[in-house]
ZALO-124496 format. One record per residue: x, z, y of N, C-alpha, C in turn. Coordinates in pm, whole numbers, plus 50000, padded with zeros to 5 digits. Layout:
N
XZYXZYXZY/...
This chain:
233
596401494328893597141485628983596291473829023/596281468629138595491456729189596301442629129/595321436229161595251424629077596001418429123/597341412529158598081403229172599371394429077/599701380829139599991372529033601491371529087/602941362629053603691364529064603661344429137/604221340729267604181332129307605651324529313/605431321029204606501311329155607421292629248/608421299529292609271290929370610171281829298/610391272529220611441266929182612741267229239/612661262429370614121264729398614341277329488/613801291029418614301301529470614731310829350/615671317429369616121332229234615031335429212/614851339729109613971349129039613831360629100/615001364629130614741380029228614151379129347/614381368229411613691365329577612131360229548/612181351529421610761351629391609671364929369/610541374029281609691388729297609371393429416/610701397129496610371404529589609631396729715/609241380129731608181375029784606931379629765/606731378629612605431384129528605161400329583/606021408629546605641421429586605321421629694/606781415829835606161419230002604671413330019/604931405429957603341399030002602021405329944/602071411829863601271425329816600871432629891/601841436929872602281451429994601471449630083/602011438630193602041434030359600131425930337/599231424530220598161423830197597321435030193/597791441130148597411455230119596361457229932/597041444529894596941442129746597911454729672/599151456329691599471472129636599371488529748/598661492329775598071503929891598911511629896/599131516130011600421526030075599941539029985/601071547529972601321556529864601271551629747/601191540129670600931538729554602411535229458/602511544529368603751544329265604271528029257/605131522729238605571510329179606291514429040/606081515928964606761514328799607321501428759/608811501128700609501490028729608761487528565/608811489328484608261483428375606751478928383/606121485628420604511480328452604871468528523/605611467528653605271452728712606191444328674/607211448028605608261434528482607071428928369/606101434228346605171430028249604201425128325/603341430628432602701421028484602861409528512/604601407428594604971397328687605911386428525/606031391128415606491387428296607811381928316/608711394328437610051393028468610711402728339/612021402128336612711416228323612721428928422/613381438228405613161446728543614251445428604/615001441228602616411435828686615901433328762/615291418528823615181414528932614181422828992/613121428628938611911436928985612951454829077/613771455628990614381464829085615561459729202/616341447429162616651444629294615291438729462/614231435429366613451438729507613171449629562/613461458129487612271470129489613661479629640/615421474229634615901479929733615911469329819/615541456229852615511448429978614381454529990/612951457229945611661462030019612331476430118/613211484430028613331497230042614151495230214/615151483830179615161479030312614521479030435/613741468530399612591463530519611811477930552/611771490930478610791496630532609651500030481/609631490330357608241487630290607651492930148/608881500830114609211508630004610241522130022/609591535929965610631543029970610781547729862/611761559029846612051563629710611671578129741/611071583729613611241595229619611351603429551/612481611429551613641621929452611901621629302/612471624929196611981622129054610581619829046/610491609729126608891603329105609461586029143/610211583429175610461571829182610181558529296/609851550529321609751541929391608121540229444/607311541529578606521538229590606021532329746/604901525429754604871519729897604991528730025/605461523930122605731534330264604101532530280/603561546830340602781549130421602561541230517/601851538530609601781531830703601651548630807/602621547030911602311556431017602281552931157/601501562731259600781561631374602351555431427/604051560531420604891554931482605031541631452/605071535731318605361523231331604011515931339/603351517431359601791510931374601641509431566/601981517631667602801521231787604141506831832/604781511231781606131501131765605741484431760/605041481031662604561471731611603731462031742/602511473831750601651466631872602361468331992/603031476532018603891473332178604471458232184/605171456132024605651443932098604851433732079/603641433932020602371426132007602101422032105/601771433332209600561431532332601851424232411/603221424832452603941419632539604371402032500/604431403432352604331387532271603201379332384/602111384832271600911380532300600351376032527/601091387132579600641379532703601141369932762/602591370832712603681351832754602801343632699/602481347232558602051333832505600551327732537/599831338532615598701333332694599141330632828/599451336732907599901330832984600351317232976/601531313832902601701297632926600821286532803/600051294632739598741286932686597991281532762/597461291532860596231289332962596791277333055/598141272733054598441263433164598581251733104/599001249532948599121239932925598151232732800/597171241932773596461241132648595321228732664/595541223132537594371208732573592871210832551/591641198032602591191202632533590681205332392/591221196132341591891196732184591841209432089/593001213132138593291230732132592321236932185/591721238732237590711247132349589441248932198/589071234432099588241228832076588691237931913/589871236131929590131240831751590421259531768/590321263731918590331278831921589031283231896/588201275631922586411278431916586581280331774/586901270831732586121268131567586831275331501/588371284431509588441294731478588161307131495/587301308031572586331320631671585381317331556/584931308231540583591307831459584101311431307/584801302831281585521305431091585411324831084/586041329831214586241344431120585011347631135/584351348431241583091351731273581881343731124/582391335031052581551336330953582281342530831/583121342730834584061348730710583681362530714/583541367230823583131383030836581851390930759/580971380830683580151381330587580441380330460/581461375430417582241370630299582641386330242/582951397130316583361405130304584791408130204/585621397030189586931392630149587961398230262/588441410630300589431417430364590571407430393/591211397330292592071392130298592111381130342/590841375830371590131361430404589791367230558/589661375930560589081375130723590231376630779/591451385130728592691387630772593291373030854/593581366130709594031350630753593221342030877/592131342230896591471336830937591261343031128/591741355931130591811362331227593391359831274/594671357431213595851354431223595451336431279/594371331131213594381315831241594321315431375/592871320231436592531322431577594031323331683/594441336431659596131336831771596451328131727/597061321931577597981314631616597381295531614/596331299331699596321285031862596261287731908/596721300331998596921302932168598591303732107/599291306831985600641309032000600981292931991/600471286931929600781272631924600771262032072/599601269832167599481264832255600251266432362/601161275732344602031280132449602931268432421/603551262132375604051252332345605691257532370/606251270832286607171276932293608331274432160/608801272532092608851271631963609611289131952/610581289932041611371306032009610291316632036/609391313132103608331324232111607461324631995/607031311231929606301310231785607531317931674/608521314131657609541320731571609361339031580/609271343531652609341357731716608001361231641/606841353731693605601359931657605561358231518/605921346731476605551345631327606511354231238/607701360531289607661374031191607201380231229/606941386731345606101397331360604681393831288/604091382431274602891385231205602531391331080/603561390530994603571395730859603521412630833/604101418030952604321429230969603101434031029/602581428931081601201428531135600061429431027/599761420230942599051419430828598521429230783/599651437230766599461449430702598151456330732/598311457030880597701465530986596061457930961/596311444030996595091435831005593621442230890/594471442430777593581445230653593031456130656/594011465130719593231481130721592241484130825/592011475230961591641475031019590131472031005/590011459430934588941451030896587951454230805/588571470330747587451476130653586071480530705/586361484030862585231488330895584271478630968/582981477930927581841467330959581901466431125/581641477231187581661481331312582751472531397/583991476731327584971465231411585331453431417/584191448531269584411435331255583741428831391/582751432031369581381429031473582271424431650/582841437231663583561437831766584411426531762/585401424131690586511415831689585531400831749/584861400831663583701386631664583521385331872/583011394131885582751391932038583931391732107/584741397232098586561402032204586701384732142/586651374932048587261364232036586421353432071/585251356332099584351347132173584951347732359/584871362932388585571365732511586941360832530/587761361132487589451355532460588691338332469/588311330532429588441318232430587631314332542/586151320132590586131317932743586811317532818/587931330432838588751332632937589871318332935/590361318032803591261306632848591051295532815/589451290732811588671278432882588581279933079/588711292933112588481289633236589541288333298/590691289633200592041293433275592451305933311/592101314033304591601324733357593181333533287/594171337133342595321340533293595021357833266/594361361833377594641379633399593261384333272/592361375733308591311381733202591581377733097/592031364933033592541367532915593201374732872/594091378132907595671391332902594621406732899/593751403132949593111422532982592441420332842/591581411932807590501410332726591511412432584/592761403932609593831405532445594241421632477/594611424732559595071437832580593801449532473/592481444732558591511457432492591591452932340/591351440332291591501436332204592031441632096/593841445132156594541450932051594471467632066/594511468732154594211482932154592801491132075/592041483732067590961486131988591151486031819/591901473631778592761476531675593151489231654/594311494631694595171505631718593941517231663/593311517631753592391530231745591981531931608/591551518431549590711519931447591611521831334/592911515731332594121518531244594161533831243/594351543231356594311549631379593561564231300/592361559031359591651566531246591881565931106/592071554031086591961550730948593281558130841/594511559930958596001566030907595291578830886/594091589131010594731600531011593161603630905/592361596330867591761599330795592001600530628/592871589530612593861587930463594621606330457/595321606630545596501619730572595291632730537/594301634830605593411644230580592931646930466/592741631430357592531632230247593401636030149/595001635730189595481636430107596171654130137/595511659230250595681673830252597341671830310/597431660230405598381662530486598471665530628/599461665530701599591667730845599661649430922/599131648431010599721632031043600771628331072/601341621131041602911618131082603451606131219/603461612731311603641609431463605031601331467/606241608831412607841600931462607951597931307/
């Protein structure tokens, strides 16, 4: 099991404190899709009882993020090509409001702190810390989401980002796309230094779609390994 710690809330239940700890695992990719959850192994890691470790274990089962399965028990959902699909549709349509009314009202302030998060991942991308470049690639968007100067449109994105995460980490394994990401976010912050509404929107468009692909592979190459079929719906 990967190495994680149990992030302790005072003024939250014990049970909402677990199942923070776990989603945030999970949605890291600190516990890896297909992987068993054993309610006694992580009541001893997390040095809960398993009470609360199994009432997270059906809000995850909830969200999507956990399933069950007949006498093997509880383990992480797969990540598949449909909800990986789902996800970025409403990404790419988020994402162009919020450039769009970035590019009109963004300072140069903002303009100044989108660079220097162009640069942060772009050096983090040596660090070779999956979870560090993740964050740091979430930093970048969110100052064009900040810059839209929306607050119900920041609310929207910022759950969707978590759900996103997921994706981010699996993405970022490969050197090749890091490289890439590095240039598409040098390109993204020209464009909306020049104002430039349509090329920013095309440039986020290839952007995420390039994502996708590489998720992509990455789903149907897992499935091959595991001597499965890919799972489309």
């Amino acid at each position: 099991m990967n190495d994680f710690s149990v992030d302790m809330n005072e003024y939250l239940p014990l049970r909402d404190v677990v199942f923070n700890t776990l989603r945030k695992a999970i949605l890291k990719g600190e516990l890896k899709p297909g992987e068993r959850l054993m309610e006694i192994a992580l009541a001893e890691r997390l040095g809960v009882s398993r009470t609360p470790v199994r009432e997270a274990m059906r809000k995850l089962e909830l969200e999507g993020l956990v399933v069950m399965i007949p006498r093997r028990g509880a383990q992480v959902a797969n990540i598949t090509e449909k909800d990986l699909n789902d996800v970025l549709e409403v990404r790419i349509a988020l994402e162009n409001l919020s450039i769009q009314k970035a590019c009109l009202c963004m300072t140069e302030e903002q303009l100044e702190k989108l660079k220097k998060a162009a640069v942060k991942f772009e050096n983090m991308t040596e660090s070779g810390n999956l979870v560090r470049m993740a964050e740091a690639d979430v930093e970048f968007h969110e100052v064009i989401y900040q810059a839209s100067d929306n607050r119900r449109l920041n609310q929207v994105l910022n759950n969707l980002r978590e759900q996103i995460y997921r994706y981010r980490v699996e993405y970022l394994k490969d050197e090749a796309t890091r490289k890439l990401l590095v240039k598409e976010h040098e390109e993204i912050y020209e464009a909306m230094k020049a104002r430039d509404v349509q090329k920013a929107q095309e440039i986020s468009y290839r952007h995420i779609e390039n994502q996708r692909e590489a998720i992509m592979r990455s789903i149907r190459e897992e499935t091959v390994s595991q001597g499965k079929a890919p799972k489309r719906k």
